[in-house]
NUFI-99210 format. One record per residue (C-alpha): residue in one letter; x, y, z. Coordinates in steps of 0.05 Angstrom, whole numbers, plus 5000, padded with zeros to 4 digits. Each point is the difference from the previous one (the first is absolute). Layout:
N
aXYZ ...
END
This chain:
855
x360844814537 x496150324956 x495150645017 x496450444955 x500850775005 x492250155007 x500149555058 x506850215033 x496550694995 x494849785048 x505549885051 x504850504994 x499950774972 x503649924937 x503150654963 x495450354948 x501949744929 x503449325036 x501949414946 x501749325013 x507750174981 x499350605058 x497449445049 x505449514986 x505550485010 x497050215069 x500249255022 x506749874970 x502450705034 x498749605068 x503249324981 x494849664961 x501349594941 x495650184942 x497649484950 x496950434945 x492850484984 x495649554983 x493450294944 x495649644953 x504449854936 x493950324962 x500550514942 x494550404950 x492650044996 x496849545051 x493050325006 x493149725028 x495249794949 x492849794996 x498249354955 x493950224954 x499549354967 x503749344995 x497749384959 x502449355013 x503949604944 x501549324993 x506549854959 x502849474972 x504949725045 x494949985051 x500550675038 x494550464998 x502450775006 x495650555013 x500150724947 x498750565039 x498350694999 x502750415049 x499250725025 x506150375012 x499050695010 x499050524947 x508350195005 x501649264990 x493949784945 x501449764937 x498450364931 x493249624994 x498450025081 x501749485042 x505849534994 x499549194980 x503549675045 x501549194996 x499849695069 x500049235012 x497850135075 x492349885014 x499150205080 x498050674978 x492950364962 x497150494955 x499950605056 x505849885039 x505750445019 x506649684982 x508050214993 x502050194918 x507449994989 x499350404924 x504749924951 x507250305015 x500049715079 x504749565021 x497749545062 x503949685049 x505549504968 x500950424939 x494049724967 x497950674946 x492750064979 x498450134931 x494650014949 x499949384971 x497049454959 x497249345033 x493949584992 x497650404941 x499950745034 x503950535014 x500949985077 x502150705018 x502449915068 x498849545058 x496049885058 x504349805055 x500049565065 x504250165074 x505049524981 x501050384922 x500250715043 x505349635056 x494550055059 x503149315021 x492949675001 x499049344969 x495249714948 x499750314925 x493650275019 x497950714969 x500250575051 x492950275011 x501250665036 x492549975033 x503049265039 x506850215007 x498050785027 x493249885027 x496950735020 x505350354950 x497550424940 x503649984943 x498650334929 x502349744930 x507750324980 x501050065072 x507349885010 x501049255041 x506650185019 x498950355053 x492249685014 x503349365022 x507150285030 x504149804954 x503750654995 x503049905073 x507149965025 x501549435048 x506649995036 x503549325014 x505850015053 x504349375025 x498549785064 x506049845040 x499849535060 x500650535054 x494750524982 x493249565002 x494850535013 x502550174931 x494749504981 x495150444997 x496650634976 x500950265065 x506649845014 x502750294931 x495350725027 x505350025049 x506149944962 x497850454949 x498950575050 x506149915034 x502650034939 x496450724971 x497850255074 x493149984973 x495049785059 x496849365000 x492749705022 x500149355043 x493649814978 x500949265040 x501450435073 x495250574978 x494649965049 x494850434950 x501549574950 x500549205034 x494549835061 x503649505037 x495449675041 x502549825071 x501049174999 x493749745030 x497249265016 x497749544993 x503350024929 x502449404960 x504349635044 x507049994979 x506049745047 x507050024990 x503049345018 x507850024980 x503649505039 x506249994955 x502550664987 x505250194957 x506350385029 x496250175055 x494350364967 x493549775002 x496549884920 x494450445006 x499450555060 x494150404975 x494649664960 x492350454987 x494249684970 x494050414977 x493849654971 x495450364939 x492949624992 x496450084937 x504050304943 x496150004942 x503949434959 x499250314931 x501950615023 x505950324958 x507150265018 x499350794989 x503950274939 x505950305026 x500949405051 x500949644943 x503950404966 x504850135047 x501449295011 x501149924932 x505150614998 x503349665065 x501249404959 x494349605032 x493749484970 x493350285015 x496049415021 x493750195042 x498450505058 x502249705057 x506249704972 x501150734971 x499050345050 x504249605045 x505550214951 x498850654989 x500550185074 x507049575001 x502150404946 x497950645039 x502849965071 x504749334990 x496049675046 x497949284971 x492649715012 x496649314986 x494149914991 x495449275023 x494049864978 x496849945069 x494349484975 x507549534997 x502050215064 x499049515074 x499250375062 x507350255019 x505850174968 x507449775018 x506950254988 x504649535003 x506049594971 x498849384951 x499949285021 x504249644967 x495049524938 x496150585000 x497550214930 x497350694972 x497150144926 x501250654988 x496050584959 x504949714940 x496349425002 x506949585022 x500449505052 x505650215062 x503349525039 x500750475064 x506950115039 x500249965082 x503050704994 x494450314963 x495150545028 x492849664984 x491650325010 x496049475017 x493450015028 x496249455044 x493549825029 x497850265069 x503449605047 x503149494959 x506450104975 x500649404955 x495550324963 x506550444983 x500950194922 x505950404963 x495450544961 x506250494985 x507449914997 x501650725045 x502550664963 x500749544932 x493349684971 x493049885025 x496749304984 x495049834945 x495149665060 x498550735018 x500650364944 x495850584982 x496349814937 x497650494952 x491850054991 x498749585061 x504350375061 x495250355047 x503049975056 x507450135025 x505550005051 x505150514983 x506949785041 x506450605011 x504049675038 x508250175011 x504949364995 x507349955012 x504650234938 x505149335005 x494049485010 x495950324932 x507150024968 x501649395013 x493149684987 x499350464930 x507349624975 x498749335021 x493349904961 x502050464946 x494150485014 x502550774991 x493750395005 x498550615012 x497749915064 x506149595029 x505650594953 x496050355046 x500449645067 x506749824997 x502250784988 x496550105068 x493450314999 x496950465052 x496549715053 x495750645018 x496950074943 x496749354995 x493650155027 x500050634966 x500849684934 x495149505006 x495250605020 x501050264933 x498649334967 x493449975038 x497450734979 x500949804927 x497049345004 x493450425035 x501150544952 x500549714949 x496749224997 x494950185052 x502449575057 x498850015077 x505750085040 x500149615070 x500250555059 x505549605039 x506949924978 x505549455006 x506950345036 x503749435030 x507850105010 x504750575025 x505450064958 x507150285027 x501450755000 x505650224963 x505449975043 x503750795007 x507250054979 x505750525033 x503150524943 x505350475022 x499250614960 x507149924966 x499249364982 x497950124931 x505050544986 x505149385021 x497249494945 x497350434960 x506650444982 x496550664996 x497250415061 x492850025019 x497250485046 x495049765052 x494250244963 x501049714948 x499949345036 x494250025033 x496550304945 x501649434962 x498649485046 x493750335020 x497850064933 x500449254983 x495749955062 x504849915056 x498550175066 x505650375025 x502450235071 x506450405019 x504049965059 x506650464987 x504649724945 x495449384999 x493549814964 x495749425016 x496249844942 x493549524985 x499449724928 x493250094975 x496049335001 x500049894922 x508250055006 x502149295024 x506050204962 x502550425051 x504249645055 x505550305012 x503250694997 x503550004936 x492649864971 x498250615019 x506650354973 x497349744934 x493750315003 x502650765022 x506349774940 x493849924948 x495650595018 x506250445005 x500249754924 x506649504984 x501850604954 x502050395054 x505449485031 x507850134975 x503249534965 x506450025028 x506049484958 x505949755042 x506150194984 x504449364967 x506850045035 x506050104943 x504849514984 x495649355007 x498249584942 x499449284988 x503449565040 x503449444965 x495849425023 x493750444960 x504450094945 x501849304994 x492849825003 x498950464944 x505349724958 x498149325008 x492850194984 x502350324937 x504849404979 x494949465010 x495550564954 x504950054948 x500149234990 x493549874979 x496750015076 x493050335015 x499350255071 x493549815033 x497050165060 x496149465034 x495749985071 x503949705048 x493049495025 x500949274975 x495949405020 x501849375049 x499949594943 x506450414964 x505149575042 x497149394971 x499550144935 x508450195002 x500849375040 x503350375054 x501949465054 x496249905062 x506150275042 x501350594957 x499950635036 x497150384935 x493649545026 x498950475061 x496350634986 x496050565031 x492649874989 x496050654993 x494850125052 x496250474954 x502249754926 x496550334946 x499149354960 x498449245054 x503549724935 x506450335015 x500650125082 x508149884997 x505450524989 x505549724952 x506649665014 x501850144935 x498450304940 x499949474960 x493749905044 x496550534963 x504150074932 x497849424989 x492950144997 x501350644952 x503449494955 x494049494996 x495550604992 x504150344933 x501049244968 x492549915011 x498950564950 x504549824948 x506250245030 x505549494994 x506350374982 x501050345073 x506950265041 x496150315070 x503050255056 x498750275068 x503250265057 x496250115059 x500049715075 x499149345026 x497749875079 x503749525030 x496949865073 x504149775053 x498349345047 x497750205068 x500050834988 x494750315041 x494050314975 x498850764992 x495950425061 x494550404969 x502250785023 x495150465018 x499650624956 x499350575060 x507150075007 x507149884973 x502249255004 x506449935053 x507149804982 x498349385027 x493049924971 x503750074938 x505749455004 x494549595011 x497250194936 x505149924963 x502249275047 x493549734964 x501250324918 x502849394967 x505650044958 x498850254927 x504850044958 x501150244927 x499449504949 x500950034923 x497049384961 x499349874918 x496649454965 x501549914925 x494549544956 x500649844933 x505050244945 x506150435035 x501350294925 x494949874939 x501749924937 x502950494945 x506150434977 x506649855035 x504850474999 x504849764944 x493549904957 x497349235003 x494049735024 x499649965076 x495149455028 x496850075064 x503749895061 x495849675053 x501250155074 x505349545040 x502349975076 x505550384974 x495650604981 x498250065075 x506849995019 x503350514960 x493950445020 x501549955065 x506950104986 x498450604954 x496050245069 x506349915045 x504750334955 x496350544989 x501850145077 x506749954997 x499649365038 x503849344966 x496549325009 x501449255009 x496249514967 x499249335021 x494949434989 x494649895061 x493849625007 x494550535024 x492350094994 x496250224953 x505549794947 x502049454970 x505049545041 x504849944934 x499650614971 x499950575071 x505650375014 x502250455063 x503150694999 x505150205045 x504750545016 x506549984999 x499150125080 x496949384996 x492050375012 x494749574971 x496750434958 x494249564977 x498949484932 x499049934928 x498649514954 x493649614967 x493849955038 x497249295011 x495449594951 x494749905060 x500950715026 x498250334921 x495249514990 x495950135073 x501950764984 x496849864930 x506650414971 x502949694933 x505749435007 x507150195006 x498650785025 x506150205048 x500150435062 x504950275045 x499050375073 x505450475025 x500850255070 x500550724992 x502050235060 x505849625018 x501850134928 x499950725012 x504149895070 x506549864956 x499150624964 x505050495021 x499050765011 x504350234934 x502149524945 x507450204978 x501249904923 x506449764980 x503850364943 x498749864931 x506149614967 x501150344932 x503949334974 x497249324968 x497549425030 x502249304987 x495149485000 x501549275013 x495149434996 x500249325049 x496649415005 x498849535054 x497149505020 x497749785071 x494749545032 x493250224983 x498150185065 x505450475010 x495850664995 x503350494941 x499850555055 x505649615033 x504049934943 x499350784981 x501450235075 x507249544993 x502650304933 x498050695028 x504249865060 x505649634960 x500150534944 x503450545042 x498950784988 x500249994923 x493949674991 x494550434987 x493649574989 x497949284999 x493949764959 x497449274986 x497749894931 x499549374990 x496949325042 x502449324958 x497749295028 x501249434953 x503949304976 x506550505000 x500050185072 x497949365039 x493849795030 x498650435069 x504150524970 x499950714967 x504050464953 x499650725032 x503050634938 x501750605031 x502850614969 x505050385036 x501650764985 x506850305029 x502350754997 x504850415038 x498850705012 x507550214990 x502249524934 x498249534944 x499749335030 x504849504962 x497149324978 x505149675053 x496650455056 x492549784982 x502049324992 x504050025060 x493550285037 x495849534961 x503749395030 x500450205066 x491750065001 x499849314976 x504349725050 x496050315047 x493849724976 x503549295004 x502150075067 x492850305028 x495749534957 x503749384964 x500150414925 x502849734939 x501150484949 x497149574941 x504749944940 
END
């Protein structure tokens, strides 16, 4: 919301000397947001000047400019008298007033005026038009100062600046949901004096200055006919009409209407329209306008039928909703006669709309409608105006007739119209309803103490009616506070005018001796591991589509295929919570290769929700009071399961090419299955935790090249491996990429509270290589986990280096090379001892899994 300072001084006694930056701290001192001080980006000499002469000159390219002469004012002439001036503009004459910006000003946009030299003069300055000075009006047309400040006189070298108000401050402030009446000049009056304690003019509820006449028939027949209402609450519970006859339609929109709007961030666009505005703007109350030539002989408020159809002032055809608050107006006696004219607290129609020149005679319409229905109607067609920002705030329904008395007087006033003596006032719309306030309860939420005074000077002051009985006040929000509902609303308010300055900030106290515990450290380390191998963490929403279980080919029976569907999801595309995060990681993939990103390790860790068959559904708790123990188990019956999951996908080259370390050429080494496994590997070890390996057959990877990880507990901890042909290709990821899915927390469930160290053994190692060979679907996890067990306590570590298949080992078989270090912490190992060790780990791997050590 925007509001100049000249007309915020009309509502509220501002402090001698007062500057936009002063204003905006006084709202901000009371919780608003500010959004900057708004003044004409204008610099230098912008006089008025009077055109002596002009002659029109064809050129050659077709355009004909005009040379004039133009009288400045004796402090701005030229050596020789009046300045040439080049202007290309021709809606102006010799005699007329217009706006000079002289050499040295810059205008708006950081365009600089300068003598210069163009169609064969000197132009030494220019003649400018609103949209050059940033008046906001349209058309390139010159600004002649007796049309555009009719009844003003104005001498040459007077300064323009000031003659058309473009030295003023306006003040723009964010708006937030709960503080509505902030939507107007008169609601921001309010805030600023609580803010500076400077006293403040109602003008809407200031008898002297608004004649509200009492509702009278027989006026135009309006009738509020909501048979669906929406949470109980009936569309539209107050709706006036007043009727003006005979406004002059040429008659203009006085200067500092327009001006005003203009500074508000608002068109101009003819008197009644403007003025319609203008008194929105003013008390936050919004008016239509109809042109009542359009209008049959009653109007109705009611909801759409469903085929109904309404073309908007935008000129755009609306398919209506059932739930949608609709004007209509029929013939006496015949309602299917019945025609949509305005789609409620949004958008009139272009059937009735007030036309420029031609208008005479009009139906002015403040009516109050239901915040959720506007909202809800405002969304749906993708209408936010500034009627229904409004409206779906929550306006005040006691100032509607008063507002559209206001409208009326101007369009008297000032376009000479007639104003029908009886008045529309159908509706009663519900009194605020009073809320209890012990004294102490805002000391309680508030943290510092309040004494009663202060609390019902505060309330009073927002406009609170306020009663006291002992230690307890009873206390009635003021109708243009819908905000207000229950009593920690109005702890806010006496918080805010107490000033949030004033309130201790108070930091617990963090009990000694706690730190980490060593399921976060794990978590840590295993973030910082899969970092330190080439991985980039990523953090993706957790909202996939139906379609996702598809595309991975995720069986029919899978439980991964049951999800929570959002009630309220903030994209229809995406209305399922993922199963896994490959659901989603996949997506940031496709998104990064579809930019030229091929070359990618990502990796996220984040939840999953897993939703169990048959759980019951969660009760919607009241807010007055603190849920039970029981209310709560029930809560927490219906939370599905969601448990922490870390995920990787790898795409195109694992390493690229270049040095390697002993100084030859390196080629680059595309991503493999394998990649995904030893990342997964790299994930658990960085844990603490050792891992099995064995082959599995498992969606979304491929059936020959997946692999599950499991604990030496014998915990599933999730897979790794390639993902499928038809799953990249659907997931439009490049061929071959690999992925692998951990299950975090029963990963960090075998991580124990301390992890002891073993001694460092200050004497050699002995290595000792073996090869064997087994059936090829013997998995080499087996193979590893029976020379570990066979080895004894010497050996040390077990690493496979080397996968052979070929004429030497027999079809349907495999050559498995392991290397095998041994080291005693209390002597040098002998040969005989590592080979004795080394021999008893391959007879173990013979006995467990039919190995051959290969000769």
């Amino acid at each position: 919301m925007r509001v100049p300072l000249r007309w915020l001084a009309e509502h509220v006694d501002l402090l001698p000397g007062t500057t936009g930056l002063d204003v905006a701290a006084a709202l901000v001192r009371v919780g608003l947001e500010e959004e900057g001080v708004h003044r004409a980006d204008l610099t230098g000499p912008v006089v008025v000047g009077r055109v002596l002469d002009l002659v029109a000159e064809p050129q050659k390219n077709g355009k004909t400019i005009n040379w004039c002469h133009v009288d400045v004012g004796p402090a701005h002439a030229d050596a020789g008298g009046p300045r040439g001036i080049v202007c290309g503009a021709h809606n102006f004459a010799a005699g007329d007033e217009v706006v000079v910006a002289l050499p040295g000003a810059v205008l708006p946009g950081g365009f600089a005026i300068a003598a210069r030299k163009t169609y064969g003069h000197v132009s030494d300055g220019m003649i400018c038009s609103a949209k050059e000075l940033g008046l906001g009006a349209d058309g390139e047309g010159i600004v002649v100062l007796g049309e555009f400040l009719p009844g003003t006189r104005v001498t040459p070298g007077q300064d323009a600046t000031a003659l058309l108000g473009l030295d003023e401050e306006t003040v723009e402030v964010n708006v937030t949901p709960d503080r509505g009446y902030c939507f107007s000049v008169r609601g921001l009056a309010r805030e600023y004096a609580h803010g500076t304690r400077r006293p403040v003019a109602d003008v809407v509820r200031d008898p002297a200055a608004v004649d509200v006449p009492v509702a009278a028939g027989p006026g135009f027949p309006v009738r509020l006919a909501d048979d669906a209402p929406l949470r109980g609450a009936a569309g539209c519970d107050r709706f006036v009409a007043r009727v003006v006859r005979g406004i002059d339609p040429a008659a203009a929109t006085p200067r500092h209407v327009a001006d005003r709007l203009r500074q508000a961030g608002m068109r101009p666009v003819s008197l009644v329209v403007d003025v319609t505005n203008y008194v929105m703007l003013a008390t936050g109350q919004p008016l239509h306008a109809y042109d009542l030539s359009t209008l049959q002989d009653e109007l109705v408020v009611r909801r759409a039928r469903r085929g109904e159809t309404l073309t908007t002032l935008d000129g755009t055809v609306r398919t209506l909703h059932p739930e949608d608050l609709v004007i209509t107006d029929e013939a006496a006696g015949a309602p299917a006669s019945s025609r949509v004219v305005g789609l409620a607290g949004a958008m009139g129609g272009q059937a009735t709309e007030v036309r420029a020149g031609t208008t005479t005679d009009v139906l002015l319409e403040a009516a109050h409608f239901a915040a959720v229905s506007i909202a809800r109607t405002a969304r749906r067609h993708r209408l936010p105006s500034e009627a229904s920002r409004r409206f779906e705030r929550g306006t005040d329904p006691q100032v509607c007739a008063a507002a559209a008395e206001l409208a009326v007087r101007m369009l008297v006033e000032v376009g000479g119209g007639v104003a029908d003596p009886a008045a529309t006032d159908v509706g009663t719309p519900a009194p605020p309803t009073a809320l209890p306030l012990p004294l102490g309860f805002p000391e309680r939420i508030v943290g510092r103490p309040f004494s009663d005074a202060e609390v019902v000077g505060a309330l009073t002051e927002i406009g609170c009616a306020v009663t006291r009985d002992g230690d307890d006040l009873t206390v009635l929000p003021p109708s243009w506070r819908p905000d207000l509902a229950q009593p920690v609303d109005l702890v806010e308010e006496v918080a805010r005018l107490a000033g949030y300055d004033t309130i201790p900030s108070v930091l617990p106290t963090a009990p000694a001796g706690r730190g980490l515990t060593p399921q976060q450290r794990a978590r840590r380390s295993l973030a910082r591991a899969l970092a330190d191998d080439g991985f980039v963490e990523v953090l993706s929403y957790p909202f996939v589509a139906a379609s996702v279980h598809d595309v991975q080919r995720i069986p029919a029976d899978d439980p991964r295929r049951r999800a929570v569907r959002l009630a309220n999801p903030l994209s229809e595309q995406q209305p399922l919570m993922r199963t896994s995060i490959l659901d989603s990681l996949v997506e940031v993939v496709r998104r990064n290769v579809s930019r030229g990103l091929r070359d990618l390790a990502l990796v996220e860790i984040g939840s999953v929700t897993h939703p169990l068959a048959g759980a019951p559904r969660a009760a919607v708790l009241g807010t007055d009071q603190r849920p039970s123990p029981e209310e709560l188990e029930a809560l927490l019956a219906a939370v599905p399961p969601q448990p922490l999951h870390v995920a990787g996908i790898l795409t195109g080259t694992r390493r690229g090419p270049g040095a390697s370390a002993d100084g030859f050429a390196r080629t680059g080494e595309p991503v493999l299955w394998a990649d995904a496994v030893e990342a997964a590997r790299t994930a658990a070890a960085a844990t603490g935790v050792r891992v099995h390996v064995e082959a599995a057959d498992h969606a979304p990877w491929h059936p020959g090249r997946c692999a599950r990880l499991v604990t030496e507990q014998g915990h599933a901890l999730g897979y790794a491996g390639e993902l499928h042909p038809s799953v990249l290709a659907a997931a439009e990821i490049p061929s071959r990429a690999a992925a692998f899915e951990l299950d975090l927390d029963v990963l960090l469930a075998q991580v124990g509270a301390s992890v002891q160290v073993g001694d460092l053994s200050g004497f050699p190692a002995a290595t000792q290589d073996v090869a064997l060979v087994v059936d090829a679907a013997v998995p080499a996890g087996d193979v590893e986990a029976a020379l570990r067990a066979g080895a004894g306590e010497l050996l040390e570590d077990v690493r496979l280096f080397d996968v052979y298949t070929g004429e030497q080992v027999g079809e349907g078989r495999k050559s498995l090379a392991y290397g095998l270090r041994f080291r005693s912490g209390e002597r040098t190992l002998t040969a005989e001892e590592a080979s004795a060790a080394r021999s008893a780990a391959v007879d173990e791997a013979a006995r467990r899994t039919g190995a051959v050590q290969r000769a």
